[in-house]
C-alpha positions in Angstrom: 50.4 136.6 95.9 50.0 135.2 92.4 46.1 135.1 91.0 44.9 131.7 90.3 44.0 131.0 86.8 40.5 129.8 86.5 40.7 126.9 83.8 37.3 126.7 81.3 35.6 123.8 80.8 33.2 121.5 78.7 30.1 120.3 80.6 28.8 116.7 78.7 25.7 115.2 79.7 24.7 111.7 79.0 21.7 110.4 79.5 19.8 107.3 78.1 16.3 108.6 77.9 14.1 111.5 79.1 13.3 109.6 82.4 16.7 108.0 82.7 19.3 109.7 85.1 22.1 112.1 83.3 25.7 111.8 83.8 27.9 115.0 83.6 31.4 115.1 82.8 33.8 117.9 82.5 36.5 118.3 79.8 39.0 120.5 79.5 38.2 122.7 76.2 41.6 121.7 74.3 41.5 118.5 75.6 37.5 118.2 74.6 38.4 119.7 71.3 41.0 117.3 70.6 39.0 114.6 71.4 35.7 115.8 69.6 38.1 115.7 66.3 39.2 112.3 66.6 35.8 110.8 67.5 34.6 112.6 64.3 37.8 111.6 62.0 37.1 108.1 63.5 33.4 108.3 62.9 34.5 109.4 59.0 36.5 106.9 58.9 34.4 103.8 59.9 31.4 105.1 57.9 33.8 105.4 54.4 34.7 101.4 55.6 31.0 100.9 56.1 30.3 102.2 52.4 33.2 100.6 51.2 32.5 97.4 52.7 28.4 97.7 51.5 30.0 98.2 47.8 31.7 95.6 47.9 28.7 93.3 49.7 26.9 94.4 46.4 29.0 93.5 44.1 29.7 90.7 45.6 26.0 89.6 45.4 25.8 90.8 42.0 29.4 88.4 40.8 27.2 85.4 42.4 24.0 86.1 41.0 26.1 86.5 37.4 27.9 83.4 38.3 24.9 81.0 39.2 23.7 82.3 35.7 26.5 81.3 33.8 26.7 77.7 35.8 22.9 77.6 34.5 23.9 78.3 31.0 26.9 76.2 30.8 24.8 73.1 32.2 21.8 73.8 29.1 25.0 73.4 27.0 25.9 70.3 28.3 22.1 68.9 28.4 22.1 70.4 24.6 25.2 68.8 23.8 24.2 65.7 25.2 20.9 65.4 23.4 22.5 66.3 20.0 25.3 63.1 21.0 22.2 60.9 22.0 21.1 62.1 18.7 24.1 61.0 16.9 24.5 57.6 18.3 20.6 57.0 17.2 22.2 57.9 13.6 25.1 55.5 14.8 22.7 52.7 15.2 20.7 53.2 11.9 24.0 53.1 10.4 25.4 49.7 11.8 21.8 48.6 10.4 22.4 49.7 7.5 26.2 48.4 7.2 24.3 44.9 7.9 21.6 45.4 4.9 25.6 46.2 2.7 26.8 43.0 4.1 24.0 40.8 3.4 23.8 42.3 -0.2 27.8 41.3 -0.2 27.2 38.0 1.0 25.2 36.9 -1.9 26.1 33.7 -4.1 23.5 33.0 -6.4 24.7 32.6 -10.0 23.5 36.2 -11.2 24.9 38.3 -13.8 28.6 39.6 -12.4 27.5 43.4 -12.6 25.1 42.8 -9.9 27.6 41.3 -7.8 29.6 43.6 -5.4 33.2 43.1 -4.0 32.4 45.8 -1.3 32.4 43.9 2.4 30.2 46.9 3.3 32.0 48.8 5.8 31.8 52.2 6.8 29.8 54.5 9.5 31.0 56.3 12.3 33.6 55.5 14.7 32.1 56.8 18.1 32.7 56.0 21.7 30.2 54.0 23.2 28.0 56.5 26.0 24.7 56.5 27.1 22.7 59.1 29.1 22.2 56.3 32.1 26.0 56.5 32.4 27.7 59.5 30.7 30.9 60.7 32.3 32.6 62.4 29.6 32.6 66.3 29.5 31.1 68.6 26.9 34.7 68.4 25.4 34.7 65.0 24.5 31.0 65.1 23.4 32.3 68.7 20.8 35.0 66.2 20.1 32.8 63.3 19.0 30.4 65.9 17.0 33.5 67.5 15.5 34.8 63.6 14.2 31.0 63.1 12.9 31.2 66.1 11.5 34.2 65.5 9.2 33.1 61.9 8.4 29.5 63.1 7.4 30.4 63.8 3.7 31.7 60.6 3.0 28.9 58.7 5.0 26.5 60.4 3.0 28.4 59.3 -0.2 28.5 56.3 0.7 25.2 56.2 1.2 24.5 57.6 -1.7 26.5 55.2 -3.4 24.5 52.0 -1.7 21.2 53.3 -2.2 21.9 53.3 -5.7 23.7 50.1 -6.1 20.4 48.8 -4.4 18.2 50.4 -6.6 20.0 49.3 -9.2 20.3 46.0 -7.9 16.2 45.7 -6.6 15.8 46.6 -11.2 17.6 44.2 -12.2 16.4 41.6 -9.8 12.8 42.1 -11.5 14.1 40.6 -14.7 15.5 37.8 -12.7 13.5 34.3 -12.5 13.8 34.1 -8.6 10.4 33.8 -7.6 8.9 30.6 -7.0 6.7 29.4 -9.7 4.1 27.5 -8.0 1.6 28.8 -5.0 2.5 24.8 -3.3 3.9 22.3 -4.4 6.8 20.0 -3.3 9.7 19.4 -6.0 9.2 15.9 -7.6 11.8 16.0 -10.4 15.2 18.2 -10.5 17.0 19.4 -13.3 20.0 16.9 -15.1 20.3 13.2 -16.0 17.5 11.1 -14.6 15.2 8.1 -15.5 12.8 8.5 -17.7 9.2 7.4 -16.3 7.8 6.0 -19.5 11.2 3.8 -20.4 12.9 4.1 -17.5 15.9 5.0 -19.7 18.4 7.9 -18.3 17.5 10.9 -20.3 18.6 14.7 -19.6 15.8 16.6 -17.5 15.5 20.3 -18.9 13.8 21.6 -16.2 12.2 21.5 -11.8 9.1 19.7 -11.7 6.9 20.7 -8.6 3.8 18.6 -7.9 0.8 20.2 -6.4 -2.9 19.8 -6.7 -4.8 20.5 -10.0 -5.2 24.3 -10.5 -2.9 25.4 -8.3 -2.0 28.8 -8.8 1.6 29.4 -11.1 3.2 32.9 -11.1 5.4 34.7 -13.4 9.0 34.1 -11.9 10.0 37.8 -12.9 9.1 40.6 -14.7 8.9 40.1 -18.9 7.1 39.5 -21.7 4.5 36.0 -23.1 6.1 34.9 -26.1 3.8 31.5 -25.8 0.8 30.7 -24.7 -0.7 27.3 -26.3 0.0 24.0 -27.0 3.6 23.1 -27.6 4.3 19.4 -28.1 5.2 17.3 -25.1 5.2 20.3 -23.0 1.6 20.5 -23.4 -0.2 23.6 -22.4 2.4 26.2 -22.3 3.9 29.7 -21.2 6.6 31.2 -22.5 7.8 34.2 -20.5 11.1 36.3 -21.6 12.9 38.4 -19.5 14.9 41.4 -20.7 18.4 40.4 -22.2 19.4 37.5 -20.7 16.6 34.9 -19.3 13.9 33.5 -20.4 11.3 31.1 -18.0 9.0 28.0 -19.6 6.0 26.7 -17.6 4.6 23.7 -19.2 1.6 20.8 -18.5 -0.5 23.6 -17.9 -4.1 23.1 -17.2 -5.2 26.6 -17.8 -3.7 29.9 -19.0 -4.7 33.4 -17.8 -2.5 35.2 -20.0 -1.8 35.3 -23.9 1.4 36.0 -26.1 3.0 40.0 -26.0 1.2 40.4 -22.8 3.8 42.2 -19.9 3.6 40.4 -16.5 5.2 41.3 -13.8 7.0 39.3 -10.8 4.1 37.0 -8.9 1.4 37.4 -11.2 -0.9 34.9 -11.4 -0.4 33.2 -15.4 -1.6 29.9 -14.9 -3.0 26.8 -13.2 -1.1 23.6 -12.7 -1.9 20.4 -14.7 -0.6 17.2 -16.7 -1.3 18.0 -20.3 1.2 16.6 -23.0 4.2 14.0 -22.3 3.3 13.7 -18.6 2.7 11.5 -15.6 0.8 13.6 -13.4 -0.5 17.0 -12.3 3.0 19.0 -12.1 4.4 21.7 -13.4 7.7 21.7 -15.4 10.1 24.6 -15.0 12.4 25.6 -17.6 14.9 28.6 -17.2 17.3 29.6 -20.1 20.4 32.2 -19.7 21.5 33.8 -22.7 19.9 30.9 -24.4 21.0 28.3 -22.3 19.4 25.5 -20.1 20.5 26.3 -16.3 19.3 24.8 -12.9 16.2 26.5 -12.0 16.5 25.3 -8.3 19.1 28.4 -7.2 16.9 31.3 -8.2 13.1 28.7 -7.2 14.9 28.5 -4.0 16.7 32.5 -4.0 14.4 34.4 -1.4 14.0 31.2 0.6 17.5 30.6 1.0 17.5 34.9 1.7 15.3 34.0 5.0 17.5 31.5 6.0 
């Protein structure tokens, strides 16, 4: 009779805790190998996936937290940008001012010498799309856009600028040697320049000059900056000043009651030369106006009337 091989075996316990019951089991020692190998190859296996996967988790967390930072720069760009275009358009608006100060400076008729006059209708500034912060919907490449068209208009802004500010300088000189301030502190104008009727033979004769009619001692003024040539008694005229102006004007204030300046002193605009009166050939307290260009009567009511008209 053939002897029975007695198989060996693998005893396993399992047990939850000390206290807790124990379950055996028996394997087979191949078969317990075979399986002991496996569970550990699986075991490898899921813990490489669980370090795998843990890596990834990490650098997953760390491409976010890199991301929310670049999201944070890019929106400090676009609240830079915008303030630099908010910026911009305030430079907008002081140059559509500005444009308006070239077109009232265009706009002006009063017979003056032709150099001061300008043909320019005073365009120019910046072409930029209307925005505001309240209401912005463009993107940082349409505000890079608008900074890049400022930036290649800049130059000739600024020349142009250049090129007013001098005019206007230029201009604001020359207007000092022009009669256009108004030679009485009150008064309203009782007598204009050209042919009227005499008052003392009520013949027509040619008027030289403005008479304005105030109160005694009312306050005259220098009607621009120049130099007393007279300052005394001339005729007809009476008391009177004698005030030339550069080149081309000279200014006669006559009837004078008093006189607070003498001859080869240098007044400027709005001093205070005289007081009003009705000395020599006259009717009344007044004060008669004489202005001469190039050494020729004109009306003096364009440049007595100049500023007034300028607040108009």
């Amino acid at each position: 009779m053939r002897k029975k091989i007695k198989q060996k075996t693998w005893t396993v316990m399992i047990t939850s805790g000390a206290k807790e019951s124990v379950k055996q089991f028996k394997l087979r020692k191949i078969i317990a190998f075979g399986s002991i190998g496996f569970v550990l190859s699986l075991m490898g296996l899921i813990g490489g996936l669980m370090y795998v996967l843990d890596q990834l988790q990490t650098e997953q967390t760390s491409l976010n937290d890199e991301l929310t930072e670049r999201e944070q720069e890019i929106a400090k760009l676009h609240d830079e940008n915008l303030e630099i275009y908010e910026e911009a358009t305030a430079v907008q608006k002081t140059v559509e001012e500005f444009k308006e100060v070239e077109e009232k400076l265009g706009e002006i008729q009063l017979d003056l010498p032709s150099d001061i006059q300008s043909d320019d209708d005073g365009s120019g500034g910046l072409e930029l799309v209307s925005r505001s912060s309240a209401n912005f919907q463009g993107t940082d490449s349409d505000i890079q856009a608008d900074l890049m068209t400022m930036q290649d208009q800049l130059p000739d802004l600024v020349s142009e600028f250049e090129k007013t500010v001098s005019a206007l300088m230029e201009y604001e000189e020359k207007l000092k040697t022009i009669p256009t301030f108004f030679p009485a502190g009150e008064g309203r104008i009782s007598s204009e320049f050209g042919n009227r009727s005499d008052p003392f033979t009520s013949e027509t004769r040619f008027h030289s000059g403005t008479d304005v009619a105030a109160p005694l001692e009312t306050p005259i003024y220098a009607a621009a900056d120049g130099e007393v040539t007279l300052a005394g008694r001339n005729g007809g005229y009476g008391n009177t000043v004698v005030i030339k102006h550069g080149d081309t004007y000279e200014t006669l204030y006559a009837h004078l009651n008093s006189m607070e300046v003498s001859v080869g002193d240098l007044v400027e605009k709005g001093d205070h030369i005289a007081g009003m009166g009705t000395t020599g050939r006259s009717t009344g307290v007044h004060l008669h106006f004489e202005i001469k260009r190039n050494g020729e009567l004109v009306d003096p009511y364009p440049y007595m009337t100049f500023h007034q008209k300028d607040e108009d």
